[in-house]
N, CA, C and O atoms as a DFTB+ gen file, in Angstrom:
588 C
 N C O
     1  1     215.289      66.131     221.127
     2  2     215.299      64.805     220.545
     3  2     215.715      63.797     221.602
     4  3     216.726      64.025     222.267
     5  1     214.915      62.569     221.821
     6  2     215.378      61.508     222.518
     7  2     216.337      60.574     222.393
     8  3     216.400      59.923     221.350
     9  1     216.682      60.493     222.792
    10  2     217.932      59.245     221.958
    11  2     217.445      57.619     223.233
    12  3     217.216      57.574     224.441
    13  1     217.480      56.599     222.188
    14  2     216.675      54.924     222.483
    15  2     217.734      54.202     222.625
    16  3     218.735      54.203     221.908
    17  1     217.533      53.618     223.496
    18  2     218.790      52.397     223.473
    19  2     218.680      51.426     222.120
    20  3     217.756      51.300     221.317
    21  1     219.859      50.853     222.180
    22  2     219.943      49.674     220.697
    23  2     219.336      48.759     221.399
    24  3     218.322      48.198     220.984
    25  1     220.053      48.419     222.902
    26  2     219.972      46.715     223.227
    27  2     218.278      46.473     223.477
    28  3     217.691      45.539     222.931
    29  1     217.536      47.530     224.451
    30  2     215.851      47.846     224.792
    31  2     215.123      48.833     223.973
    32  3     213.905      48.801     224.150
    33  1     215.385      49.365     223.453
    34  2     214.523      50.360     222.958
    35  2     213.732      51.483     224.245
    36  3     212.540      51.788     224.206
    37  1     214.706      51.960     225.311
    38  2     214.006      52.369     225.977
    39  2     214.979      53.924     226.048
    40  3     216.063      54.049     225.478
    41  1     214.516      54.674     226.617
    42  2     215.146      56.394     226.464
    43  2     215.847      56.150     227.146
    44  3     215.775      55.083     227.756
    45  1     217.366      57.502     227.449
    46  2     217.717      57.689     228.117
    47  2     217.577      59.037     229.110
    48  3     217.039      60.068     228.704
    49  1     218.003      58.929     230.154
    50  2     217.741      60.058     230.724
    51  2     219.105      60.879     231.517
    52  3     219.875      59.952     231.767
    53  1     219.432      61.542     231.772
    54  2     220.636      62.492     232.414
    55  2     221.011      61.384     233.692
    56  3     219.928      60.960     234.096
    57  1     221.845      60.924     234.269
    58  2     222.003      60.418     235.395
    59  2     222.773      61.730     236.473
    60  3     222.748      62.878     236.029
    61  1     223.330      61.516     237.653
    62  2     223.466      62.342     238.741
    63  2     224.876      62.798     238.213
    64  3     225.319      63.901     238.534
    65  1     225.492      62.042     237.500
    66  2     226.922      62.243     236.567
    67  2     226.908      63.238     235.809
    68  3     227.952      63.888     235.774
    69  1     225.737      63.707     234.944
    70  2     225.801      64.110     234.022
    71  2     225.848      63.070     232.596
    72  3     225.737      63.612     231.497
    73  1     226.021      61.539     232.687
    74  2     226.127      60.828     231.586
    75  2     224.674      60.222     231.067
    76  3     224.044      59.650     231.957
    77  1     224.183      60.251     230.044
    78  2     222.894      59.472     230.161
    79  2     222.986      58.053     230.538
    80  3     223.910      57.242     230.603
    81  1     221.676      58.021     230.773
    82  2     221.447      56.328     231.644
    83  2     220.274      55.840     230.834
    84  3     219.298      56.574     230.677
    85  1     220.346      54.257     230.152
    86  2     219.141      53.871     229.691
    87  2     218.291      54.011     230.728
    88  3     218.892      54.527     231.671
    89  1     216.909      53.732     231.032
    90  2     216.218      53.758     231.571
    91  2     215.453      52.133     231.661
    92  3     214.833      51.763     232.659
    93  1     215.600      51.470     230.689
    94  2     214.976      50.157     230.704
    95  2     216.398      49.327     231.076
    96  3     216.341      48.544     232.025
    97  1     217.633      49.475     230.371
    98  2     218.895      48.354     231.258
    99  2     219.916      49.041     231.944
   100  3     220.882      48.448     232.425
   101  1     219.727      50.466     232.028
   102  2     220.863      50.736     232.799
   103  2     222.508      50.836     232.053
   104  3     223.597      50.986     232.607
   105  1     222.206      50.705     230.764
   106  2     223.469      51.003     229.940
   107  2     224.023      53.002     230.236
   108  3     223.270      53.953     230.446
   109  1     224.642      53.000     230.193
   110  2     225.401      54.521     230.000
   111  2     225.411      54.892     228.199
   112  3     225.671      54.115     227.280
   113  1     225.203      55.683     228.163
   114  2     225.433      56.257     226.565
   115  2     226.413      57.504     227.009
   116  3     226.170      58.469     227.734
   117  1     228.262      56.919     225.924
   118  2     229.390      57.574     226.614
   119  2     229.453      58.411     224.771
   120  3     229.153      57.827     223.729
   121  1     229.830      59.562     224.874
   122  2     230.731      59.619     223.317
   123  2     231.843      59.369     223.240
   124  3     232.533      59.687     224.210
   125  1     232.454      58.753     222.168
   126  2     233.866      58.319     221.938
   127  2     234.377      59.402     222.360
   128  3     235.256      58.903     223.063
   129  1     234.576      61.081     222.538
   130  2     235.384      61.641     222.663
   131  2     235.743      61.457     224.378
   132  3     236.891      61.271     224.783
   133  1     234.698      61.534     225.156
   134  2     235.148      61.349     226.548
   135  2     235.626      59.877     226.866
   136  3     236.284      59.823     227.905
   137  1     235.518      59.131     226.464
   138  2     235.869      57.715     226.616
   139  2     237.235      57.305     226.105
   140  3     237.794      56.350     226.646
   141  1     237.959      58.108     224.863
   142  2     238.634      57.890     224.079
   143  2     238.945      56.848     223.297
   144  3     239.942      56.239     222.909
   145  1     237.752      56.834     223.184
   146  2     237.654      55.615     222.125
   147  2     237.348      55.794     220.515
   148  3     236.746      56.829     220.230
   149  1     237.571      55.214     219.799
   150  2     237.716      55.984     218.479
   151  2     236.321      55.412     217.817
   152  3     235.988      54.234     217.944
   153  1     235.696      56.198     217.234
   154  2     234.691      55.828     216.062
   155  2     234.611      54.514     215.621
   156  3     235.440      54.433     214.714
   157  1     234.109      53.529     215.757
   158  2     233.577      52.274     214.837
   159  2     232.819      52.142     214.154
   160  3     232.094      51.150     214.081
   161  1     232.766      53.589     213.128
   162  2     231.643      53.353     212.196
   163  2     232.143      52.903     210.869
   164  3     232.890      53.656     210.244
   165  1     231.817      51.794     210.399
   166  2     232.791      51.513     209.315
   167  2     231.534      52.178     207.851
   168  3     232.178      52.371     206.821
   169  1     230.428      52.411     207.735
   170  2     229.623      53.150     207.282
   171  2     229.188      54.495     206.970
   172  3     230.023      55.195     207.544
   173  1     228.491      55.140     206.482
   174  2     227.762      55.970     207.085
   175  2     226.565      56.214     207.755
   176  3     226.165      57.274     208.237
   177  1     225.885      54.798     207.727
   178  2     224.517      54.315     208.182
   179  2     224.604      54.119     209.394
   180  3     223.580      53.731     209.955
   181  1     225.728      54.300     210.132
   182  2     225.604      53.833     211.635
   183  2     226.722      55.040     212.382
   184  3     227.107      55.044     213.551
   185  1     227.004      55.825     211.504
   186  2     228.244      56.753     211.928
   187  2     227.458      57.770     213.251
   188  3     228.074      58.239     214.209
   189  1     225.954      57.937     212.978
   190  2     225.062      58.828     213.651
   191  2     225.113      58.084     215.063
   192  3     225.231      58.798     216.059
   193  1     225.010      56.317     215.262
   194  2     224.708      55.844     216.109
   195  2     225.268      55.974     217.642
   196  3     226.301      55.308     217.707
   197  1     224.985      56.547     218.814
   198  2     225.559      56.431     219.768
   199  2     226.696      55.326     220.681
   200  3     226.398      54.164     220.958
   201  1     227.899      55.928     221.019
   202  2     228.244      54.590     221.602
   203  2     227.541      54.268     222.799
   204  3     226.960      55.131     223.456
   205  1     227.570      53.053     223.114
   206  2     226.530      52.633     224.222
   207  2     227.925      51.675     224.995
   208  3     228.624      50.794     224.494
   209  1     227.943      52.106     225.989
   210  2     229.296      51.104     227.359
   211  2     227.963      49.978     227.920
   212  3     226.874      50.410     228.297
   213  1     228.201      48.982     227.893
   214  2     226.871      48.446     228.798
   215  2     227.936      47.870     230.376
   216  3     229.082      47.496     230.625
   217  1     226.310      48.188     231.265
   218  2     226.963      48.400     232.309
   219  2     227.629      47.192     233.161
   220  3     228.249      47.401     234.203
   221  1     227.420      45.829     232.568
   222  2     228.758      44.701     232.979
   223  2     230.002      44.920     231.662
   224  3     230.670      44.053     231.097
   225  1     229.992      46.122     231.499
   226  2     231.256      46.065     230.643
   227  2     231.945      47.222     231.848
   228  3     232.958      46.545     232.022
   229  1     232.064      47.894     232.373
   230  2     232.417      49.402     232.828
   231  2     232.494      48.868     234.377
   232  3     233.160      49.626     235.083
   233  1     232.099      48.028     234.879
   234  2     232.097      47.209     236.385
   235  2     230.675      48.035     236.350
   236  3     229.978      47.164     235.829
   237  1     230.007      48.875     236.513
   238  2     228.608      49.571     237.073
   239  2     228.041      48.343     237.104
   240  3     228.573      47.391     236.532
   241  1     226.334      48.184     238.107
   242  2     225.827      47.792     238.142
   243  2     224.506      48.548     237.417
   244  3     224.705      49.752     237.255
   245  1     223.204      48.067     236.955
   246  2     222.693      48.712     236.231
   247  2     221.441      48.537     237.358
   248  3     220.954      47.544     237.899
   249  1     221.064      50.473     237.477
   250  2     219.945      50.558     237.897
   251  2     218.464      50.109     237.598
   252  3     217.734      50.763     236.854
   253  1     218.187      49.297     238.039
   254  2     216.734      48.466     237.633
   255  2     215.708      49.582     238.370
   256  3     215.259      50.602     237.848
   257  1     215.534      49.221     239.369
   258  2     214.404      49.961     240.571
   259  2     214.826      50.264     241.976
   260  3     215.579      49.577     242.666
   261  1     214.216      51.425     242.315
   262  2     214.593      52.137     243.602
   263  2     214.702      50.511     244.641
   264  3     214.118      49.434     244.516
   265  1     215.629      50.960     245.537
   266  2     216.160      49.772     246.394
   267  2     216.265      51.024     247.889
   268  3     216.557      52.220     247.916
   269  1     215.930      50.185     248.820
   270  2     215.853      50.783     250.023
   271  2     216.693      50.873     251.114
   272  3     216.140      50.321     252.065
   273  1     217.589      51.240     251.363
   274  2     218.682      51.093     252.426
   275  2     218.483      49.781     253.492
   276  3     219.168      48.801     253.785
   277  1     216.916      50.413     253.979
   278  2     216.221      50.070     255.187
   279  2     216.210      48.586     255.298
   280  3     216.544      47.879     256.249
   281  1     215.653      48.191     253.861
   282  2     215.409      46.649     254.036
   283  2     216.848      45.935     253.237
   284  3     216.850      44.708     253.131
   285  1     218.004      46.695     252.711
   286  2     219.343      46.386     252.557
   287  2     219.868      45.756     253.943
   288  3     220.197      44.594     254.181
   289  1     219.841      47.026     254.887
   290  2     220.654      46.410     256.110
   291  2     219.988      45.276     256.870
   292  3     220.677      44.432     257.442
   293  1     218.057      45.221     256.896
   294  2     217.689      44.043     257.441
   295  2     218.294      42.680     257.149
   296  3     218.821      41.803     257.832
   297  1     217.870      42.933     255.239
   298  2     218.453      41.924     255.414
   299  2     220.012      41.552     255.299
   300  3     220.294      40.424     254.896
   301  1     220.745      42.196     255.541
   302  2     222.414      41.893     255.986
   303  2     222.202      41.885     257.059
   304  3     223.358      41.892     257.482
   305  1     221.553      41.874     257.964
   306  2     221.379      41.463     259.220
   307  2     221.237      40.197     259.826
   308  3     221.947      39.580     260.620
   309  1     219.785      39.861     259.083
   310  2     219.236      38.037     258.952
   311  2     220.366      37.541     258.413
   312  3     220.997      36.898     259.252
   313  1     220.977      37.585     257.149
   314  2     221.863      36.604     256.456
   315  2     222.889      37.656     255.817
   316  3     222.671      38.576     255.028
   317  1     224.062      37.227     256.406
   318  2     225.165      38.132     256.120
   319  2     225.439      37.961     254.167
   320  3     225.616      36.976     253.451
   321  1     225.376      39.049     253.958
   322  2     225.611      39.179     252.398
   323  2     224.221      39.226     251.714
   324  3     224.246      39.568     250.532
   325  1     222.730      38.875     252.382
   326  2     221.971      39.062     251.432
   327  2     221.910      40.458     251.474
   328  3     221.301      40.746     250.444
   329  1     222.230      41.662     252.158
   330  2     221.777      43.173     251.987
   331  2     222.113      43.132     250.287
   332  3     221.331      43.279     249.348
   333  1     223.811      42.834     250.283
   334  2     224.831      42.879     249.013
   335  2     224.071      42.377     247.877
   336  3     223.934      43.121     246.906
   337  1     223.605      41.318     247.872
   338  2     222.540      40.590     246.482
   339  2     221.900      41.197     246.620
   340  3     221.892      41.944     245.641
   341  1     220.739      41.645     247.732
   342  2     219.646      42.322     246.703
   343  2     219.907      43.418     246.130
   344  3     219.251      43.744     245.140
   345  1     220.946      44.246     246.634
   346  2     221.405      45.701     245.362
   347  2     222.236      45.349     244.770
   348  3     223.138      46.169     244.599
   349  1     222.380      44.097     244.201
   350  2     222.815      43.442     242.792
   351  2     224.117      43.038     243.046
   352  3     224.680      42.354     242.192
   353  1     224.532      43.254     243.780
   354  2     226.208      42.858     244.827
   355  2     226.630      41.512     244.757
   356  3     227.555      41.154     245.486
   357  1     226.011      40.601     243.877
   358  2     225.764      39.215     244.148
   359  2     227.284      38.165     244.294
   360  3     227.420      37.292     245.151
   361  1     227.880      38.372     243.680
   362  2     229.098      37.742     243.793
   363  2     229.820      38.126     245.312
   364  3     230.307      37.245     246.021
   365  1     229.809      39.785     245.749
   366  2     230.352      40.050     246.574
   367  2     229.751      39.132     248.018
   368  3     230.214      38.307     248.806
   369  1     228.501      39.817     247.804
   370  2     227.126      39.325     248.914
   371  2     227.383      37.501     249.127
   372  3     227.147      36.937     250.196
   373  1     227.873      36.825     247.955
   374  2     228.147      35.258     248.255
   375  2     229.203      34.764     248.995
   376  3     229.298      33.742     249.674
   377  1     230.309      36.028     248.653
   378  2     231.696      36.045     249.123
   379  2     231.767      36.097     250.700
   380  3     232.334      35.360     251.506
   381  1     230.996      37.221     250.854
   382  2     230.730      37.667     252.945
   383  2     230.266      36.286     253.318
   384  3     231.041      35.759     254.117
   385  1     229.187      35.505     252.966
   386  2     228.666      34.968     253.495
   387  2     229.444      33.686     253.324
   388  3     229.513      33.119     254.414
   389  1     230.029      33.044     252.407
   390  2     231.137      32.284     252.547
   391  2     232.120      32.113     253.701
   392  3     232.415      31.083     254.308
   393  1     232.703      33.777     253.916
   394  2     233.932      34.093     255.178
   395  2     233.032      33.755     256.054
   396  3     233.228      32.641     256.540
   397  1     231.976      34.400     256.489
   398  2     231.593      34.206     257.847
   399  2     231.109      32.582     257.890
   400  3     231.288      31.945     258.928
   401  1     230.627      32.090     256.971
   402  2     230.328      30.415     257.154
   403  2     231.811      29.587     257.675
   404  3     231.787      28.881     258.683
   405  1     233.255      29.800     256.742
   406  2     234.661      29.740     256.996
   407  2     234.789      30.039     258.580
   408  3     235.200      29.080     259.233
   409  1     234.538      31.071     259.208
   410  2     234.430      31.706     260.322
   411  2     233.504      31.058     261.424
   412  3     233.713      31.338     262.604
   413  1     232.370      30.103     261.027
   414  2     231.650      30.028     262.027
   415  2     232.112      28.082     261.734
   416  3     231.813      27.152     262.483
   417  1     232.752      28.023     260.655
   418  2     233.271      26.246     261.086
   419  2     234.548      26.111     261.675
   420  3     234.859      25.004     262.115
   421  1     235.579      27.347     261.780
   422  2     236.931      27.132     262.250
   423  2     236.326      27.460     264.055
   424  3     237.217      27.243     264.876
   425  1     235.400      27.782     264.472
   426  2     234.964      28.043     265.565
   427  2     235.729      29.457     266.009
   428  3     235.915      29.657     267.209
   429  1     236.212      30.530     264.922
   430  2     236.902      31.309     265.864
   431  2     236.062      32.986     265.297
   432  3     236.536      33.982     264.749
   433  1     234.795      32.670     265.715
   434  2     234.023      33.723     265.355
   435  2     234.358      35.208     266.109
   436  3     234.820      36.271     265.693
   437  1     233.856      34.701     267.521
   438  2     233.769      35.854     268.425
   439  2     233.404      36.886     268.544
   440  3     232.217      37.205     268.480
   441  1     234.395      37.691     268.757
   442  2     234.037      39.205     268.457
   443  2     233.853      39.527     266.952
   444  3     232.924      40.097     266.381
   445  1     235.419      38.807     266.300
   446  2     235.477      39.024     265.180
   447  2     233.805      38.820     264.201
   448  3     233.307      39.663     263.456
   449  1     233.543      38.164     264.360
   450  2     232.111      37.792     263.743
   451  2     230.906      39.120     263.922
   452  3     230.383      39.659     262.947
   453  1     230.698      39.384     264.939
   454  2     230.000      40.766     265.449
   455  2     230.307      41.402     264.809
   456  3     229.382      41.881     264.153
   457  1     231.788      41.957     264.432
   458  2     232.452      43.161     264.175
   459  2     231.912      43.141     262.415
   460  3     231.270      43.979     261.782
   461  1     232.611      41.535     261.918
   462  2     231.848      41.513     260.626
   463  2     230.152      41.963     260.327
   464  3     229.773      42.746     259.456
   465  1     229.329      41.257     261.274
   466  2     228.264      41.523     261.140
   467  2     227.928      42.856     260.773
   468  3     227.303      43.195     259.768
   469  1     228.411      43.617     261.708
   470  2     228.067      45.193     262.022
   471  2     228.862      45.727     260.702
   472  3     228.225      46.341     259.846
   473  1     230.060      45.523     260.567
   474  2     230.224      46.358     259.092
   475  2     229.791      45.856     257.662
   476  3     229.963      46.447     256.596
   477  1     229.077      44.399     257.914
   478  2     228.000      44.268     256.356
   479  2     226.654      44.765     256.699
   480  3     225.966      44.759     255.678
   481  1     226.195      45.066     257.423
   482  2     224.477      45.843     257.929
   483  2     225.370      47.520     256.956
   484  3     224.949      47.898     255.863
   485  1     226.591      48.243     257.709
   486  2     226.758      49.103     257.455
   487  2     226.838      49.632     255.415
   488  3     226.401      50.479     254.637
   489  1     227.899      48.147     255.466
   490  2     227.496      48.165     253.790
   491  2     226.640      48.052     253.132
   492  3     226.859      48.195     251.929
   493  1     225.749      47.853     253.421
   494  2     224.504      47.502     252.939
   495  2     223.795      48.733     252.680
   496  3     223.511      49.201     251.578
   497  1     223.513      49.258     253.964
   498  2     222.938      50.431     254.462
   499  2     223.113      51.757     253.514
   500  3     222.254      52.179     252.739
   501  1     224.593      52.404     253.774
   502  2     224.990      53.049     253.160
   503  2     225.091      52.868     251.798
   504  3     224.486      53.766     251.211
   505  1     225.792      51.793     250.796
   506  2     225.463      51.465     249.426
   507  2     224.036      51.219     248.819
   508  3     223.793      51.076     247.620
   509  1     223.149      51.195     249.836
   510  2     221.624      51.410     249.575
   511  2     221.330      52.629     249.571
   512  3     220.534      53.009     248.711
   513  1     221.872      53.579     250.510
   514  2     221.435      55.072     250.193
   515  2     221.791      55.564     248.454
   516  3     221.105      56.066     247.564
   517  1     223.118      55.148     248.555
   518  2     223.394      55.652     246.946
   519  2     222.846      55.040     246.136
   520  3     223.364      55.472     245.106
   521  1     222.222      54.397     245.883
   522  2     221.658      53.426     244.842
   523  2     220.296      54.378     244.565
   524  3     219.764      54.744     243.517
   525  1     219.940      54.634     246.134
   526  2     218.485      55.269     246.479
   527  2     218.208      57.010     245.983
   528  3     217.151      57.604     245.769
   529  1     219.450      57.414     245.930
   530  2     219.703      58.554     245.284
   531  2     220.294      58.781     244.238
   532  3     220.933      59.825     244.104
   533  1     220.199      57.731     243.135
   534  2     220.440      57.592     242.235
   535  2     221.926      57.043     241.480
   536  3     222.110      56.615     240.341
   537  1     222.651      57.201     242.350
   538  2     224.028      56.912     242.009
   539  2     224.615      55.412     241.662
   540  3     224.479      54.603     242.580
   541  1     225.097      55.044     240.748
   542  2     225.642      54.076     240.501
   543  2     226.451      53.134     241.340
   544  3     227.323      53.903     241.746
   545  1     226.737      51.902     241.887
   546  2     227.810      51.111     242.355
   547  2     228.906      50.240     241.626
   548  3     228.811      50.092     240.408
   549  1     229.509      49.901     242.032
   550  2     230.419      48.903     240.878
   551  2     230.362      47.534     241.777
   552  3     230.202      47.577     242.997
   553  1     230.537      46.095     240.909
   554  2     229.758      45.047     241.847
   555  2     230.791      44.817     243.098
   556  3     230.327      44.469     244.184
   557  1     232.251      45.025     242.924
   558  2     232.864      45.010     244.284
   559  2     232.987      46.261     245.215
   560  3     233.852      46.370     246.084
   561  1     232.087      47.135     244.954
   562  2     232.552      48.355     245.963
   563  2     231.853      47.889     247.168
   564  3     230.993      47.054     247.447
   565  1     232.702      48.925     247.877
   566  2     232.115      48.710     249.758
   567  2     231.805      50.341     249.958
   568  3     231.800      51.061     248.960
   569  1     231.578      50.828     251.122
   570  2     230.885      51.242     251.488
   571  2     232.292      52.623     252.207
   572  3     232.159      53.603     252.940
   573  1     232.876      52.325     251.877
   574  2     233.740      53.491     252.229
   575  2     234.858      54.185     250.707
   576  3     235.614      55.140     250.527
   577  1     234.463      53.284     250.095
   578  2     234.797      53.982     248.596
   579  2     233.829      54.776     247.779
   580  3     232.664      54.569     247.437
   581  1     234.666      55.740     247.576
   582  2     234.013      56.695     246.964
   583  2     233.253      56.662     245.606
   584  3     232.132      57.086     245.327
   585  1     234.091      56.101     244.923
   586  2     233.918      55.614     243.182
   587  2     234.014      53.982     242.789
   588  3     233.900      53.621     241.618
């Protein structure tokens, strides 16, 4: 039996977790028992219904479509923080590019600036592999956290 999302009407499927994953928004379908959350069925017409976490509730970002490392780090390359927006990073991705703008009007870029450069290509890069292999991000993770 399939089980449909409420919010799309679209299936879910097993994610790399083991938790299902909508397939049309990227919601998680959790059961109250692993979540510990208690039943809200005030019915019996909805007692069957799955709980559904949606994924700006849980920090996850919700998998839309395969995203490519390759053209992550380009573009954190061209414009520091766009790698971060296009794998949905968007607040973070505005944030980098803010510091380094901060950074390039106090005139005290330098090395420091390079060094930034090189570890948002890296974030990019790497948080594009996982995305690319299916794995979930949360919108502030970096690239050396695990979860």
């Amino acid at each position: 039996m399939q089980l449909t999302c409420n919010k799309c009407r679209s299936i879910y499927r097993p994610a790399s977790d083991g938790v299902p994953v909508c397939v049309g928004c990227g919601d998680q379908l959790l059961s109250s028992v692993a979540n510990g959350l208690e039943a809200s069925a005030t019915d019996d017409s909805t007692a069957d219904k799955p709980t559904v976490v949606h994924a700006e509730d849980s920090g996850l970002l919700p998998v839309d479509s395969p995203k490519s490392p390759g053209l992550a780090a380009l573009l954190s390359f061209l414009l520091v923080g766009m790698g971060q927006i296009y794998l949905g990073q968007v607040e973070k991705g505005l944030c980098m590019l803010g510091v380094v703008l901060l950074l390039i009007m106090s005139a005290a870029s330098g090395p420091l600036g390079l060094v930034i450069l090189l570890l948002n290509v890296l974030d990019a890069f790497l948080l594009g592999r996982k995305v690319k292999q299916g794995q979930r991000i949360r919108k502030w993770q970096l690239f050396f956290q695990s979860k």
